[in-house]
N, C-alpha and C positions, 0 to 999 in steps of 0.2 A: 713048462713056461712059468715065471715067476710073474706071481700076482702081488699087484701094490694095492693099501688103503689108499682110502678118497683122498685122507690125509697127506699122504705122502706126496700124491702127484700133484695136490695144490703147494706143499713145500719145493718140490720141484721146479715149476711152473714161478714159485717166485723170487727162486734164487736165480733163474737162467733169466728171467725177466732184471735182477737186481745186476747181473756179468753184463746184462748188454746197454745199459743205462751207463754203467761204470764206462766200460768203453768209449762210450759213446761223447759224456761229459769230461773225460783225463783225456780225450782224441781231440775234442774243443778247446779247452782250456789249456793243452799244456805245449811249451814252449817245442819240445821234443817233440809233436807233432808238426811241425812245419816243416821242418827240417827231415823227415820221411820223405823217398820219391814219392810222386804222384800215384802212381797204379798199388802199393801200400795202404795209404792215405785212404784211397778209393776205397779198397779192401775190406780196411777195419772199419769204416764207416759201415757197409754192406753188411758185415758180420756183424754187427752190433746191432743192426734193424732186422737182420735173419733171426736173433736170440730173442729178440721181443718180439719177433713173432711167431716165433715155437711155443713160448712161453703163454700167450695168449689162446694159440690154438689148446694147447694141454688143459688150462686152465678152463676154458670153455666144454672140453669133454668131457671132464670131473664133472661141471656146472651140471651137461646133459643128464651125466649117469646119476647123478644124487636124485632129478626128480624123480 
């Protein structure tokens, strides 16, 4: 089994935090999203609230294991 520093999996945690914010705000913001069917649309919204909350859960078990 490959073992990660505390390090790592707080950098983990907030690049997958930092992919679902991008998502999230170029899903909002950008013209090319409207223009996506609906159940897409859905989708990538869903997936971009799914990656910040991986990201949260990860960051939160680092938090655990360091006390």
């Amino acid at each position: 089994m490959i073992t990660l520093h505390d390090e790592t999996w707080e950098f983990i945690a907030k690049i997958i935090a930092d992919l679902g914010k991008a998502i999230l705000t170029v899903g909002f913001a950008s013209y090319f999203f409207e223009k996506l069917p609906l159940l897409l649309r859905i989708s990538l919204i869903i997936f971009g609230i799914i990656l910040i909350i991986v990201s949260i859960v990860i960051f939160e078990t680092f938090k655990k294991g360091e006390k």
